[in-house]
N, C-alpha and C positions, 0 to 999 in steps of 0.2 A: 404414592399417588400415581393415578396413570398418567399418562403427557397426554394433553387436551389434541395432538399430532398423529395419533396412531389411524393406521390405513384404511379408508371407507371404501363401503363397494361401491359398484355401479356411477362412478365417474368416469368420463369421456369427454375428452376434448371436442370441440365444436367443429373441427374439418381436419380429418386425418393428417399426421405428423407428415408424411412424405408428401400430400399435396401441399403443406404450409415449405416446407424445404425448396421444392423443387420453385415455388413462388416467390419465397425471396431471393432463390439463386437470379431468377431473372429479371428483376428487381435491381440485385447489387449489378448486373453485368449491361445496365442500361435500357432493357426492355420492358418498359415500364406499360406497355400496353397487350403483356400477356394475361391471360383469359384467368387465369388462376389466383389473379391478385385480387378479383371482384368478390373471392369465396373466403377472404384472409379477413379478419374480422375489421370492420373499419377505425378501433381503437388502436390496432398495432397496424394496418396499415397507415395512417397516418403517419405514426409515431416513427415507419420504418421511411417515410418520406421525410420526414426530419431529420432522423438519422445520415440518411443521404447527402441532404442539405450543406448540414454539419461537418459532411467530408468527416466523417466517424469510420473507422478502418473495423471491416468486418470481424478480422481474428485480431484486432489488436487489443491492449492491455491497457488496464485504467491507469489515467495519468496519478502518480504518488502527490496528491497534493500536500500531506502536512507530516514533516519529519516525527518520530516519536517523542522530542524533546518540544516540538512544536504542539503537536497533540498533547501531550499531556498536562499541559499549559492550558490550551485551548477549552477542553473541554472540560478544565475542573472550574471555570468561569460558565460554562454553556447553562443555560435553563433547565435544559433536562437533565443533568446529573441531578437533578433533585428527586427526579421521577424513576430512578433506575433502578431502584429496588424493585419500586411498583411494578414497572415494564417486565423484569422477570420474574413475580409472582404472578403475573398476569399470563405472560407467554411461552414461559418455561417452566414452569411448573413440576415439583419433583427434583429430579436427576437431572439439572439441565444439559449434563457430558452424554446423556442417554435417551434426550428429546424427539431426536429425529430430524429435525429441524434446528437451522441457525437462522437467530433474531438479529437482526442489527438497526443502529437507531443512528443515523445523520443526520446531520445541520442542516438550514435551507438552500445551501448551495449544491448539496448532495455529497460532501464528503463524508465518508463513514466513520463516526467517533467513538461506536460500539459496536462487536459481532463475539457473540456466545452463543450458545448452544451446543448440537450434537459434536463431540471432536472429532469423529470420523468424515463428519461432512466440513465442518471445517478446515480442514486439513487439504480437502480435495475441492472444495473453494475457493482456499487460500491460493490455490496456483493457479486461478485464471484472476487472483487480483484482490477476492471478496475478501478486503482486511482493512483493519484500522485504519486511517489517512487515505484510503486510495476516495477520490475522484468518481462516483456511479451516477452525476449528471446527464441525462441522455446526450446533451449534446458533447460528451466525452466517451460512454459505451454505446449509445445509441440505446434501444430500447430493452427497456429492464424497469421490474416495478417500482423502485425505489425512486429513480429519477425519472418514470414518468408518470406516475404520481404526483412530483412535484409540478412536475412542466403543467400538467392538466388541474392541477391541484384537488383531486379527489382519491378516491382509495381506486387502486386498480389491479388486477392480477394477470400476471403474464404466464403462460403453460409454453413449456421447453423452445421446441421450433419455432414459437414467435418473438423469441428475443432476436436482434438485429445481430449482437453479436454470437458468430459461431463458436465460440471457445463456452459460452452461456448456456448453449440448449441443452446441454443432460439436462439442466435442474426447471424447477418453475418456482414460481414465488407472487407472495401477497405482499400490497404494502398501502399506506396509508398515511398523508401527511398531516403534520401538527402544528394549530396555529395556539398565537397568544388568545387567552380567552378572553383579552377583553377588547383588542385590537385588531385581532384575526388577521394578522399579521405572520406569516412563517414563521415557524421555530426548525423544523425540519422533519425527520419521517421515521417511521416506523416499517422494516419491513420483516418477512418470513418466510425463509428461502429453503426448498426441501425439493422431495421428490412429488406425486401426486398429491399428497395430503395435502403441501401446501397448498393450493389452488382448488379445493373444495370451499363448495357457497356455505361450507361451516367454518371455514377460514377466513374468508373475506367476512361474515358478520362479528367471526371474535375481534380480529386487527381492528374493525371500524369502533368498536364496543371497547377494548383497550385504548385508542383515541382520543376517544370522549371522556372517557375514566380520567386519563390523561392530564386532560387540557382541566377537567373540574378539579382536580390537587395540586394544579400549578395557580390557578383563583384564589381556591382554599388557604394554601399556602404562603401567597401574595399579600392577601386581605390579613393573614395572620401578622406578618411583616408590618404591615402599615399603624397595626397597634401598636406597635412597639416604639418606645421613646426612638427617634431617627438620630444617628450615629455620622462623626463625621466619617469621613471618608480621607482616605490619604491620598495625595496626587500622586499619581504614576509615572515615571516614563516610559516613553516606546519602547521593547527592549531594540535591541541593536541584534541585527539576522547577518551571521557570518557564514560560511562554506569555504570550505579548503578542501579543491578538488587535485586530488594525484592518482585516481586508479588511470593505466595506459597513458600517464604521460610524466617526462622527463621533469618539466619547468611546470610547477604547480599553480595551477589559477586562486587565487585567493577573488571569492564574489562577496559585498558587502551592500547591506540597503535597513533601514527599519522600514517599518509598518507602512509611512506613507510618502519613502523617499524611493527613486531606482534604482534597480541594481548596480551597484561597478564594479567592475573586477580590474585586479592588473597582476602579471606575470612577475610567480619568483621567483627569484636564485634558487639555481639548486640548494645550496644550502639553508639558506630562508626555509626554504620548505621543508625542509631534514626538522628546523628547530621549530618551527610554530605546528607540525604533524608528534613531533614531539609533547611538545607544549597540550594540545588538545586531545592526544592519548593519555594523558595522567591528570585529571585535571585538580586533583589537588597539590601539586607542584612540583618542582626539581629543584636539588640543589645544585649547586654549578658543577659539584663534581658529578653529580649522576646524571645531569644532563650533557656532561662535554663527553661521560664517556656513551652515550647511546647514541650521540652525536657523532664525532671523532675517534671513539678507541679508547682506554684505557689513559691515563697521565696527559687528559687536551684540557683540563681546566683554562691553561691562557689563551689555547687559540682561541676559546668560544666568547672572551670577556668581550675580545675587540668587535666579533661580529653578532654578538647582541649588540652592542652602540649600535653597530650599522643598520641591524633587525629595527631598533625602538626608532631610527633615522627617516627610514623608507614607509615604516606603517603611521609616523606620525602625520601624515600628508596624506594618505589615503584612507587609513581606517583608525583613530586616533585611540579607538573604545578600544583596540586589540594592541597598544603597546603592554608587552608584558610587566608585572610587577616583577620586586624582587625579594633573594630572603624568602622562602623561597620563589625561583622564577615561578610562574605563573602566568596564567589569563585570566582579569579579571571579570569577562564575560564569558560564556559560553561561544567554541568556535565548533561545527560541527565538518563532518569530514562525507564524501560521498563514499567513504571506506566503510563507517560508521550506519551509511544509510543500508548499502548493501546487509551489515550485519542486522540490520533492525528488522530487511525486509524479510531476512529468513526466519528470526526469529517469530514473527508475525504469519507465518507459513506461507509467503508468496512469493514461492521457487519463480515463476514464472518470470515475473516483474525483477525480482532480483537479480535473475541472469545479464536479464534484458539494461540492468543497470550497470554490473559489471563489466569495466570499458577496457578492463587489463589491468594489470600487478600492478599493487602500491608504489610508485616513484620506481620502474624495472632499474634503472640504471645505479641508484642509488646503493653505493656499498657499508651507509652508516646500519651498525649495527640495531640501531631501534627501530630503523626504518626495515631491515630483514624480519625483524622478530614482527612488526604489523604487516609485513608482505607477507608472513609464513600463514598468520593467523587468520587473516581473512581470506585467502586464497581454499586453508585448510576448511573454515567454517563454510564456504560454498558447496566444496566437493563434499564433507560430511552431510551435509543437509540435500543436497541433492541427491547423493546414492540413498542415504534409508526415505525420502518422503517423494522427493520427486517423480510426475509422469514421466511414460518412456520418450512423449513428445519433447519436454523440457533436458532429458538426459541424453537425447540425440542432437538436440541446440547443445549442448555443455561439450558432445564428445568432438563437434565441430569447431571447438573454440581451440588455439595455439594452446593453451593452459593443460587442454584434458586430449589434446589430439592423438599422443599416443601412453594414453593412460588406461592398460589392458583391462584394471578393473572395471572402469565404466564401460569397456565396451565388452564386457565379457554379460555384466550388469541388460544392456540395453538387450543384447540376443535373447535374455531370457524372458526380456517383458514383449519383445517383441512377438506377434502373430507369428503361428509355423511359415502360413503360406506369403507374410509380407517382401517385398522387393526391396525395402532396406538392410534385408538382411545378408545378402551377397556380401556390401558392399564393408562391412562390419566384417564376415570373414577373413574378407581378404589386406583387411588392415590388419586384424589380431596375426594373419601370415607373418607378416610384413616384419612384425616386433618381435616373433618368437628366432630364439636363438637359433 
């Protein structure tokens, strides 16, 4: 089947690319009473005064709002997983790895709970952020169809230069929010994010016409429900949201809160940290001897009995849901790690935001052997994903970092993606000097 995506002629933006540029540069740099702003269409400029507002950071990166384990939680309760098949017979049609375009469909808050589509745009999305869990709220990227659709709550299309963030403008995109049919109430949004195609007034009628479709099989479906003999329902608890944070630092923060309590965190022992990073890298269990040795070394069975006491002693006071069982040890919740997060966010293709999370080596000081083996692993899953997908922008942040600074491959890597005539290239020279024997 063709993809309903493929390239039309004779479109054109409503005021030349380099006059929308040169008007928000003066815009974001405070001169908000240059001549150029009057010819910016008054839906994005608005939208770029919000942005403003919002103190929204022009090249910055969407905040990660819902961990993978959190996401997928999330959204197998959400409304619209019921509608997702529809959504990509509807939008992606055929080959959806060979669309052309990537769909993605968010909550009413604007976080994104789906993005399929083409993989090569994908992939080149994913590293300014456009991935599962991230945050495309305007008042988090500033202007972009997805979240300002919602803000306005109508369907809207945004073409390259008008998006607020610069890391945004290669692409353009359509989008169009989705309410309860019977309450009209938010559910969240639909958008379709590409090169020209997306933002043809043949795109904005499918997205709105998908919508509707939409919102009539979530009724359909509803109504269908309500015949049905009504079932109890089991009481839930909140789960319990843990984090165990050790990239770039020595004494691990352990952050704990449910659903509708605050966060608290408090600082562990080194070794606390050695066993509960343990404890949540295996999570179907240790036995005391395979944990005292990833812990301690080979023949620590005894040391490890005494400072589990002390482990179950100190988390019973602060976080009571995270004393480990035993037989084997164990957590009998889920504890997640910002080790974990970084591996999710490569996985998800968002080199950018993952860098940008990576704070430094798993527990550096730490010489327990389990804890080498996840300092080796996540370090290595960075630099592997970085050299084959990453921009040269992203792999020149990487070659800057202590980690990668004199790591010949990356910067042998960055000269070759770099421009002949660019001025960061000296400077890459004369570090590969620097290293060679």
């Amino acid at each position: 089947m063709t993809s309903a995506w493929s390239r039309q002629r004779g479109v054109s933006p409503e005021t030349s690319r380099l006059l929308i540029e040169r008007a928000h540069e003066e815009l974001v740099a405070g001169n908000r009473g240059d001549t150029r702003l009057a010819d910016v269409r008054p839906l994005v400029r608005d939208s770029w005064e919000r942005s403003l507002a919002s103190l929204v950071g022009a090249e910055g990166l969407p905040p990660m709002a819902l961990s993978r384990e959190e996401l997928e939680e999330y959204r197998r309760a959400h409304p619209l997983a019921t509608v997702m098949d529809m959504i990509r017979g509807l939008l992606l049609p055929g080959e959806a790895g060979e669309s052309g375009v990537v769909v993605a469909v968010g909550d009413a808050s604007g976080r994104l709970l789906w993005v399929e589509g083409d993989l090569d745009i994908r992939r080149r999305t994913g590293d300014m952020g456009f991935v599962e869990g991230a945050n495309w709220a305007e008042d988090a990227v500033g202007t972009a169809a997805p979240g300002t659709a919602l803000r306005l709550d109508r369907s809207v299309q945004i073409h390259g230069a008008e998006h607020y963030n610069r890391l945004v403008q290669p692409w353009s995109c359509t989008a169009a929010p989705l309410h309860d049919p019977e309450t009209r109430r938010l559910l969240g949004v639909i958008d379709v994010t590409g090169g020209a195609e997306a933002v043809t007034p043949q795109a904005q009628l499918l997205v709105d016409a998908a919508a509707r479709a939409i919102e009539s099989e979530l009724l359909v479906a509803r109504l269908r429900r309500r015949a049905e003999a009504p079932k109890r329902r089991a009481t839930r608890r909140a789960p319990v949201r843990a984090t165990l944070r050790v990239l770039g630092r020595d004494r691990a923060v352990l952050e704990t809160g449910g659903a509708s309590d605050p966060t608290a965190s408090v600082q562990l022992s080194a070794r606390h940290a050695e066993i509960l990073l343990m404890l949540a890298t295996h999570r179907a269990g240790l036995s005391a001897e395979r944990l005292g040795e990833l812990v301690y070394g080979d023949g620590a069975t005894e040391s490890l009995r005494p400072e589990m006491v002390r482990l179950r002693r100190a988390l019973e006071s602060v976080a009571p849901a995270l004393v480990p069982a035993s037989r084997p040890y164990r957590l009998i919740v889920d504890l997640d790690t910002d080790a974990q997060h970084v591996v999710s966010l490569l996985d998800r293709g968002a080199h950018r935001v993952a860098l940008a999370a990576y704070a430094g080596a798993v527990l550096p000081d730490s010489v327990a052997p389990g804890v080498e083996q996840v300092r080796a692993s996540v370090s290595a899953a960075l630099r592997e994903a970085l050299i084959e997908d990453a921009s040269v922008d992203v792999l020149l942040a990487y070659a800057d970092t202590d980690e990668a600074a004199d790591d010949a491959e990356v910067l042998r890597l960055c000269l070759e993606l770099l421009p002949a005539r660019s001025p960061k290239r000296a400077g890459l020279v004369a570090r590969l000097d620097r290293l060679a024997p």
